[in-house]
FIPAKE-732555 format. One record per residue (C-alpha): chain; z, x, y. Coordinates in nm, 3 decimals, always signed. Layout:
N
+----+---------+---------+---------+
| ch |      zz |      xx |      yy |
+----+---------+---------+---------+
|  A |       Z |       X |       Y |
...
+----+---------+---------+---------+
***
This chain:
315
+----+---------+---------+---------+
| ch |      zz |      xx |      yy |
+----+---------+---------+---------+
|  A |  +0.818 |  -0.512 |  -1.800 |
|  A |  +0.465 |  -0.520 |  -1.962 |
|  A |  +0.266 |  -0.239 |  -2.059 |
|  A |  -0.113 |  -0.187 |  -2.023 |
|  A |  -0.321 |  +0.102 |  -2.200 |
|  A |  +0.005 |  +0.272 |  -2.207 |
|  A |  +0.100 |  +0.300 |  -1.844 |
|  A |  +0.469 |  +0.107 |  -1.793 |
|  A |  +0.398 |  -0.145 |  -1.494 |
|  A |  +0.661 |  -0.336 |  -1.354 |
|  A |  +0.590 |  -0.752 |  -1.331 |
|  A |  +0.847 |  -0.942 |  -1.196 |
|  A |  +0.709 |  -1.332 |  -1.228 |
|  A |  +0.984 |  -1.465 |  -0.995 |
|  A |  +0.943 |  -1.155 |  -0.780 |
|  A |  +1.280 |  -1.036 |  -0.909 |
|  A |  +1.453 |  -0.685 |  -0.811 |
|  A |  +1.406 |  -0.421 |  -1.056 |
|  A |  +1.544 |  -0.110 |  -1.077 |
|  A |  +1.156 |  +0.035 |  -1.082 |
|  A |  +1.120 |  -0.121 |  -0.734 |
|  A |  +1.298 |  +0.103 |  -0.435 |
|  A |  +1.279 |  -0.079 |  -0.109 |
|  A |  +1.378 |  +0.164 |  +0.238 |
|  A |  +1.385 |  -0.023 |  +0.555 |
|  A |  +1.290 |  +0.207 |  +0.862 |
|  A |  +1.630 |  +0.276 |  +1.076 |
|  A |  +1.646 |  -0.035 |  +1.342 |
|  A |  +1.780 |  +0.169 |  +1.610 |
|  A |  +1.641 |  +0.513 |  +1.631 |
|  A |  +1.305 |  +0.608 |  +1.527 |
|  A |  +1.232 |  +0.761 |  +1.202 |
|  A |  +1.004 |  +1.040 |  +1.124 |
|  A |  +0.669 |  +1.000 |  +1.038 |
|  A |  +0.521 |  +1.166 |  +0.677 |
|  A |  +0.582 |  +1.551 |  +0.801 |
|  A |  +0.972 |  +1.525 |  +0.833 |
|  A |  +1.093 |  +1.772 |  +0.549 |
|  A |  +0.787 |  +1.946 |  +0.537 |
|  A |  +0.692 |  +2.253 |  +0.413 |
|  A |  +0.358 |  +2.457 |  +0.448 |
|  A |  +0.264 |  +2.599 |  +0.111 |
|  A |  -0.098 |  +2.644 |  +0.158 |
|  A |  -0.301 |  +2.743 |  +0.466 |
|  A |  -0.412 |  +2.418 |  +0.547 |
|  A |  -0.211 |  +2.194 |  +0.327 |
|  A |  +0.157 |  +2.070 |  +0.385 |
|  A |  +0.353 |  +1.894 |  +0.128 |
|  A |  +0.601 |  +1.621 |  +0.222 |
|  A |  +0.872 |  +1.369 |  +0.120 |
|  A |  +0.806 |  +1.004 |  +0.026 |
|  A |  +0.902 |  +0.753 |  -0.253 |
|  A |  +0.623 |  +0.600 |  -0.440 |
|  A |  +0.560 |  +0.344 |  -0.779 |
|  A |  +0.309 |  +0.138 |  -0.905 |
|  A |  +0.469 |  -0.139 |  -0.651 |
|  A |  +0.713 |  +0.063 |  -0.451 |
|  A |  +0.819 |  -0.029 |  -0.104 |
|  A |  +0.852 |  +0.256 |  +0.158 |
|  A |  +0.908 |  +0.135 |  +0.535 |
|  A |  +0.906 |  +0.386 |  +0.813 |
|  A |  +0.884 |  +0.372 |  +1.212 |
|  A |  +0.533 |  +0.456 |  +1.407 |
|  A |  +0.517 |  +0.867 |  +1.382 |
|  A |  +0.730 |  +1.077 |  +1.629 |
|  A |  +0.575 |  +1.124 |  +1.974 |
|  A |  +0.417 |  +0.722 |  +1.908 |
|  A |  +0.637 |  +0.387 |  +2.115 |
|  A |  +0.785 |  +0.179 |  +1.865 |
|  A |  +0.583 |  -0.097 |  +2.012 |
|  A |  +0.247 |  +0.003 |  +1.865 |
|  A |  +0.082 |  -0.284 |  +1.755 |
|  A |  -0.235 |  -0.107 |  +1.595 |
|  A |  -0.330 |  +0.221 |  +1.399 |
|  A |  -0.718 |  +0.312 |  +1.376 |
|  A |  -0.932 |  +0.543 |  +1.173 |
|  A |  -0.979 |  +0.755 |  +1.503 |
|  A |  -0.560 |  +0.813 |  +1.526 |
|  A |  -0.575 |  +0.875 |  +1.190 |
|  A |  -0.828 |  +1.110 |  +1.174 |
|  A |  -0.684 |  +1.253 |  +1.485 |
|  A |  -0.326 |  +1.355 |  +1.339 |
|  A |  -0.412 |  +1.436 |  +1.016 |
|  A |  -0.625 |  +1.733 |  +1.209 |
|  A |  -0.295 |  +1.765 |  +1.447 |
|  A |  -0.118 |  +2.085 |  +1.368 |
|  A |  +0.051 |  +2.016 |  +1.202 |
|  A |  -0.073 |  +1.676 |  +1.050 |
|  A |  +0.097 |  +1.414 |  +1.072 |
|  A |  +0.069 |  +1.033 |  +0.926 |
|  A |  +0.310 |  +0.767 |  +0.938 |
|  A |  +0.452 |  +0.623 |  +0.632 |
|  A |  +0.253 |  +0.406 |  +0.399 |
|  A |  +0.226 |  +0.187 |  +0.134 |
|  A |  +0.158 |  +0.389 |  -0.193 |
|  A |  +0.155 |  +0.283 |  -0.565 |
|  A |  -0.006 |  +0.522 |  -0.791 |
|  A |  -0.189 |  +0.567 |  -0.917 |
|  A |  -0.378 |  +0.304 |  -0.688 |
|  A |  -0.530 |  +0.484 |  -0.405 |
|  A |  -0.492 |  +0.208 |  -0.136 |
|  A |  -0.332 |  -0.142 |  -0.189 |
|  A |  -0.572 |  -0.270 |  +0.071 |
|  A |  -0.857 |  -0.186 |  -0.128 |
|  A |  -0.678 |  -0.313 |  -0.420 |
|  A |  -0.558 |  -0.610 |  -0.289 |
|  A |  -0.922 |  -0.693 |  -0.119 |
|  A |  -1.111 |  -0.631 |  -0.454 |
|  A |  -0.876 |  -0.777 |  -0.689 |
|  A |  -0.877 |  -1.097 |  -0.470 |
|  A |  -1.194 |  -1.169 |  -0.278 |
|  A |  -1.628 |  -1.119 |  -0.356 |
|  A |  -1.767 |  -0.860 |  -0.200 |
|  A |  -1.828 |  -1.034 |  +0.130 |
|  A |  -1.469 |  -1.075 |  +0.211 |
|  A |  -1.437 |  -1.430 |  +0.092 |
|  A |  -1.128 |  -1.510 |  -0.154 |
|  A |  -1.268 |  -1.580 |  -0.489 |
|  A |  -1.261 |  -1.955 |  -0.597 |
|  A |  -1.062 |  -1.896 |  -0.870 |
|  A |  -0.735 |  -1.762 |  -0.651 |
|  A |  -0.804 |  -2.061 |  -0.423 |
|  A |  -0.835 |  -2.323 |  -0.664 |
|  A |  -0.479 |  -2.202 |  -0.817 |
|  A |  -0.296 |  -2.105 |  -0.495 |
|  A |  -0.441 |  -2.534 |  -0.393 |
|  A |  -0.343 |  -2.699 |  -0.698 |
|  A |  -0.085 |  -2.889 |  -0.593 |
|  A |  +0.118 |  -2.919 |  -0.970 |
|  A |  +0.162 |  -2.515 |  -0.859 |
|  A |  +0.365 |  -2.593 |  -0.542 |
|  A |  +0.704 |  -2.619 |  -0.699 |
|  A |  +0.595 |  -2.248 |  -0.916 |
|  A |  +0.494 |  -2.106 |  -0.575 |
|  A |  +0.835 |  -2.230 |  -0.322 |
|  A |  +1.007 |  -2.001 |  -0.648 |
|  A |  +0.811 |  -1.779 |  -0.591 |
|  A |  +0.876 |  -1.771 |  -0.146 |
|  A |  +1.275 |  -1.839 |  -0.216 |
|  A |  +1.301 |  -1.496 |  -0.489 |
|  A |  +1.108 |  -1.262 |  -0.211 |
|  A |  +1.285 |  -1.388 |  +0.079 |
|  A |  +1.616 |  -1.273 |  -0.113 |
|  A |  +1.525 |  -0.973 |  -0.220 |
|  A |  +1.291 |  -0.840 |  +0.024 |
|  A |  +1.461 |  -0.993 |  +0.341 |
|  A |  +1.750 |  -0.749 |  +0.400 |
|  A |  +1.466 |  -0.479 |  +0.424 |
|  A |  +1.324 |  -0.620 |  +0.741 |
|  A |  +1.369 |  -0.460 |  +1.074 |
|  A |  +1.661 |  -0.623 |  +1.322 |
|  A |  +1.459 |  -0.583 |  +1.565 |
|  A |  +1.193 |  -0.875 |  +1.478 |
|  A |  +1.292 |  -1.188 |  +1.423 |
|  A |  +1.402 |  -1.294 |  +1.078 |
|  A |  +1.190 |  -1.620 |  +1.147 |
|  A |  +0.853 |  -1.418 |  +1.149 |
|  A |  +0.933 |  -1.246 |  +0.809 |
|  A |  +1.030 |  -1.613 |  +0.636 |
|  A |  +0.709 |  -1.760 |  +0.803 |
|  A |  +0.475 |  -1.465 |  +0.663 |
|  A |  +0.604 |  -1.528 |  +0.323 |
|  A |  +0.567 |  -1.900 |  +0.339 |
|  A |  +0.243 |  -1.869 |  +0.494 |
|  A |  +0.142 |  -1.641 |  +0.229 |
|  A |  +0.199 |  -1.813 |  -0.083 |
|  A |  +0.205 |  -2.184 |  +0.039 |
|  A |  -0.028 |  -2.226 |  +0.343 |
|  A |  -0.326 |  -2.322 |  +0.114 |
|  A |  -0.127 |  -2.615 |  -0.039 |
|  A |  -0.209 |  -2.959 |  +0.025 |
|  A |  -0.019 |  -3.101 |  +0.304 |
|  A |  +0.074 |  -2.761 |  +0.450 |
|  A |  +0.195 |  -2.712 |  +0.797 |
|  A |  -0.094 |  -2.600 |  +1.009 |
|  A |  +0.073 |  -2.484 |  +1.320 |
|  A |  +0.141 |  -2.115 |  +1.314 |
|  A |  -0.085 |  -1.988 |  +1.025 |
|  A |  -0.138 |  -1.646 |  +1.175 |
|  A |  -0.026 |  -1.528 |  +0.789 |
|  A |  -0.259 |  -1.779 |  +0.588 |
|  A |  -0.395 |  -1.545 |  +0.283 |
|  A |  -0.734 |  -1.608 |  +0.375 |
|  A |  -0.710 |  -1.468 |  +0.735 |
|  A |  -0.526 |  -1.112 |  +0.605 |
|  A |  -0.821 |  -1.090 |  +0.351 |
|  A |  -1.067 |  -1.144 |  +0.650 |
|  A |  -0.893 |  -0.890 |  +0.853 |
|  A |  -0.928 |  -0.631 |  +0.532 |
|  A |  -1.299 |  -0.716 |  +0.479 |
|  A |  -1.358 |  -0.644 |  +0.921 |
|  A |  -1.148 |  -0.321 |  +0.913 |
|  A |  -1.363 |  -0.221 |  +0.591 |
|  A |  -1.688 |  -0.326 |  +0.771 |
|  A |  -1.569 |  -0.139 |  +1.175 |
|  A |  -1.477 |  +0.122 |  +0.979 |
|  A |  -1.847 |  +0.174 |  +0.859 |
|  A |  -1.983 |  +0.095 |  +1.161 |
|  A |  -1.763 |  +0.397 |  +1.339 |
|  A |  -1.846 |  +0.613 |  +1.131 |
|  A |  -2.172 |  +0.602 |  +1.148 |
|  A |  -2.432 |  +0.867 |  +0.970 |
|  A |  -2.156 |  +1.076 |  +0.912 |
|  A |  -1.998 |  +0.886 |  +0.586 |
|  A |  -2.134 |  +0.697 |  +0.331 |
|  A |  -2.076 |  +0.337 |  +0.395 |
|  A |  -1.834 |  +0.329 |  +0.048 |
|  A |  -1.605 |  +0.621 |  +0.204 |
|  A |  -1.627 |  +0.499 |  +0.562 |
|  A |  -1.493 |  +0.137 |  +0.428 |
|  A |  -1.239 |  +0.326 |  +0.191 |
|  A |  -1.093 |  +0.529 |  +0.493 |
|  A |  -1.037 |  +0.157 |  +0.670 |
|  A |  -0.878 |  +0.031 |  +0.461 |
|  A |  -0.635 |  +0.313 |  +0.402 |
|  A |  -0.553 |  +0.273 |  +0.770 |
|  A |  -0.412 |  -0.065 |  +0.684 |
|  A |  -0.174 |  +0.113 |  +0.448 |
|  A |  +0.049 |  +0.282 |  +0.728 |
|  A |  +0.361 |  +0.084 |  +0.815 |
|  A |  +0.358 |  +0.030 |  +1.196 |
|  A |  +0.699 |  -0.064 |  +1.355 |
|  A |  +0.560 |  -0.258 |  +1.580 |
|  A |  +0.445 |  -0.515 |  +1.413 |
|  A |  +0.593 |  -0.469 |  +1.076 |
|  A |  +0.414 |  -0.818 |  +0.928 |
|  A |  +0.118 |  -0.748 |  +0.819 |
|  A |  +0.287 |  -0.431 |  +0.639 |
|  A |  +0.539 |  -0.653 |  +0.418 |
|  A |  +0.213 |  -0.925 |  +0.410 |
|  A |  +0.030 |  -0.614 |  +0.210 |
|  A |  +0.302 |  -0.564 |  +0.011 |
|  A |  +0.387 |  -0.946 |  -0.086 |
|  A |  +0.022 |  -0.935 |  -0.198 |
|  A |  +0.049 |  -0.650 |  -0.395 |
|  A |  +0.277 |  -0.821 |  -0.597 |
|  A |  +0.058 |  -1.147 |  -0.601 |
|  A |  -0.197 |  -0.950 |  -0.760 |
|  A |  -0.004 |  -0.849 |  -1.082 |
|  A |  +0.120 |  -1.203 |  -1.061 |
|  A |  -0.240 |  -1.334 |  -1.068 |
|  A |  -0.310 |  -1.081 |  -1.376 |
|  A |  -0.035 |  -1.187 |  -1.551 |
|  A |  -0.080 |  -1.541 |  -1.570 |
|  A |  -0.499 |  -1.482 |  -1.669 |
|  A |  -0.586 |  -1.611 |  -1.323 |
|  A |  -0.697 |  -1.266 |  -1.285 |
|  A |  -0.873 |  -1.003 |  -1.517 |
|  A |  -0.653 |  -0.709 |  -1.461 |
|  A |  -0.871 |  -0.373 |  -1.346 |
|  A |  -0.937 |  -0.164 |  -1.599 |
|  A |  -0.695 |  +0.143 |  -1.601 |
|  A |  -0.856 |  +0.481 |  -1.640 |
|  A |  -0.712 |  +0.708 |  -1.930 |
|  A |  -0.513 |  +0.995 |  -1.702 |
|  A |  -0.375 |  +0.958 |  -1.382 |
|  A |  -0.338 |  +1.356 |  -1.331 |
|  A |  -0.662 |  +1.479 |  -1.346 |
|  A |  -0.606 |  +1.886 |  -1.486 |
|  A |  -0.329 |  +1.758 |  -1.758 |
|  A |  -0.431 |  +1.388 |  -1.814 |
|  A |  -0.048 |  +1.262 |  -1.807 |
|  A |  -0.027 |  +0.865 |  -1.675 |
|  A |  +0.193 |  +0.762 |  -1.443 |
|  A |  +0.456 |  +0.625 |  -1.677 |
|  A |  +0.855 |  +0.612 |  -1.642 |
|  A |  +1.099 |  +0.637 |  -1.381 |
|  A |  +1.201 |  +0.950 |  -1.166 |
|  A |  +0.866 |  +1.119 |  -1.246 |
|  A |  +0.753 |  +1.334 |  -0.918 |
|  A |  +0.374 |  +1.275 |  -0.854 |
|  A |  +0.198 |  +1.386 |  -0.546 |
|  A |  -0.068 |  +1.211 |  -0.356 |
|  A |  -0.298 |  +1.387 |  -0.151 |
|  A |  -0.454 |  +1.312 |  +0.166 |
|  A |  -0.631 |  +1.208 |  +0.272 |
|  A |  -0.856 |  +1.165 |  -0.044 |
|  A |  -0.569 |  +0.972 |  -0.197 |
|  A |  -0.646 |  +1.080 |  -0.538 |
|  A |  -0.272 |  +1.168 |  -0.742 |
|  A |  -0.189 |  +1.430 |  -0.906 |
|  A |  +0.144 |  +1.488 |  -1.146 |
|  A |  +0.426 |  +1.658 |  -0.980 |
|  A |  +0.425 |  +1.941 |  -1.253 |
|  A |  +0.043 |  +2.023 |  -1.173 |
|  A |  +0.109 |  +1.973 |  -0.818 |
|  A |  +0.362 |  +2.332 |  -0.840 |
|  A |  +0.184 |  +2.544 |  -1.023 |
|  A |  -0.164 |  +2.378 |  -0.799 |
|  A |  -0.021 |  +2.446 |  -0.422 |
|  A |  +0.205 |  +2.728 |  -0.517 |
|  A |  +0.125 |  +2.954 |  -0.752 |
|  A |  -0.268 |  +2.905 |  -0.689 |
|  A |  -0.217 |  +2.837 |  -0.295 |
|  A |  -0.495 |  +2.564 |  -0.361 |
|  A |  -0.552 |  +2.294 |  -0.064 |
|  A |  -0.891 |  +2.105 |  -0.275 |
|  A |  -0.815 |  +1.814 |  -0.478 |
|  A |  -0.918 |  +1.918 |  -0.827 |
|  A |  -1.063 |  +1.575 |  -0.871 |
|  A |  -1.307 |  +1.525 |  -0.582 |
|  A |  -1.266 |  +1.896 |  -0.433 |
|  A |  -1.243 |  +1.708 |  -0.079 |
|  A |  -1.004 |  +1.941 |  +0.167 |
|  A |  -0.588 |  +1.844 |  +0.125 |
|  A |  -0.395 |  +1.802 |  +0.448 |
|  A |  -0.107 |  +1.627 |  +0.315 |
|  A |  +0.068 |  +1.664 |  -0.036 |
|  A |  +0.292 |  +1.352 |  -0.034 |
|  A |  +0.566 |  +1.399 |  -0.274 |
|  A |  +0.732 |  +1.119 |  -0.471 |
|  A |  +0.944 |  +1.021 |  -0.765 |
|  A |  +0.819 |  +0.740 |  -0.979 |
|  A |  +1.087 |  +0.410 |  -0.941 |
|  A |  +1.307 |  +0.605 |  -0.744 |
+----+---------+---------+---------+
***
């Protein structure tokens, strides 16, 4: 563990499993439900439901209900479209607060602002003397992480990603199959950033539009679960990176709650992220916020909440 500005963050070097980190795989044989399973409408526009989030949790769900489990690809439109759905609907994501989207994080922590990864994380994820460091670093995630992916993919794809991932910038490198190189997923960010801008149009300023892209790439799809564990892997790489100076880690903000200031901090803490701003708010606020004030604004950015997703800090 390491602490920074007092919020407890959990850094495993050798991408160790930690009681902080809870990892879900989706059920292989019967679809699972998307975000509004256990729902509850406490507002009149706002529903609050179930998930499990930390700084670098792992939460794997199917496509949402009424979606094939061979969906390949989720779009600001669909997104748009069932969080308006009544009742809305989204399926699972990625979340780590009190990050808004690990896509965004990921993208800014490790490319420039044209989608290019910064010579610094090349230059170390090349150096050859850091080959032997980064195989450690494939063999740990494949054991821990592997159980967790669906049966109904090959195993092969999910030990390729990883390898990909972490090793296909090394000298010498197998170039056949580098669908997962680093570089690529970071160019595929940067493009949904920049379509998403470009669909939007007049109707969001080009720093939301881009935001609400990249929180698209957040949303586990079933089917093609890849680029979901790829975002996640990366994640990781990230604190990694921060840990070992190759990275300046992001300068944390004093509060994560924004009406009592508390941090997200500890385990079993319930914090609620709303959508689809994606701002977070503590789980104590969140009750007195939705229920006893019927509220459905987020009291940061007063943007309209559809979703309350509720969670429980390294559970």
């Amino acid at each position: 563990m390491w602490h920074s500005r007092g919020r407890t963050k959990h850094y495993c070097l050798k991408f160790e499993k930690c009681p902080r980190a809870s990892l879900r795989a989706p059920t292989n044989n019967k679809p699972a439900a998307c975000d509004l399973q256990h729902g509850s409408r406490i507002s009149p526009r706002a529903v609050v439901v179930s998930a499990c989030v930390t700084r670098e949790n792992v939460e794997m769900a199917s496509e949402a209900r009424g979606h094939a489990a061979s969906v390949t690809t989720f779009t600001v439109a669909m997104r748009d479209e069932m969080l308006a759905a009544e009742p809305p609907r989204l399926p699972h994501a990625l979340r780590c607060p009190p990050v808004r989207s690990p896509s965004a994080h990921v993208l800014a922590s490790l490319t420039t602002a044209d989608g290019v990864i910064k010579p610094k994380v090349l230059a170390w994820l090349k150096r050859k003397n850091n080959r032997s460091h980064l195989l450690k670093l494939v063999a740990a995630y494949r054991s821990h992480v592997g159980a967790n992916w669906p049966t109904s993919h090959a195993k092969a794809t999910f030990n390729n990603m990883v390898r990909q991932t972490l090793t296909g910038l090394q000298p010498n490198a197998p170039k056949a199959n580098t669908g997962y190189l680093i570089t690529k997923r970071l160019r595929l960010l940067h493009d949904a950033r920049r379509k998403a801008v470009a669909a939007y149009g007049d109707t969001k300023t080009a720093e939301d539009a881009g935001f609400c892209g990249l929180c698209v790439c957040d949303h586990y799809i079933e089917g093609q679960p890849g680029p979901w564990f790829q975002l996640h892997l990366l994640s990781r790489l990230v604190l990694a990176l921060e840990h070992l100076g190759v990275l300046t880690a992001s300068p944390q903000s004093d509060a994560d709650c924004p009406i009592c200031f508390a941090k997200v901090e500890g385990i079993g803490h319930p914090w609620y992220q709303l959508e689809p701003c994606r701002h977070f708010i503590c789980g104590a606020c969140a009750d007195e916020y939705m229920q006893e004030r019927g509220e459905d604004t987020c009291p940061q950015c007063r943007q309209q909440v559809v979703l309350y997703v509720h969670a429980k800090s390294g559970t």
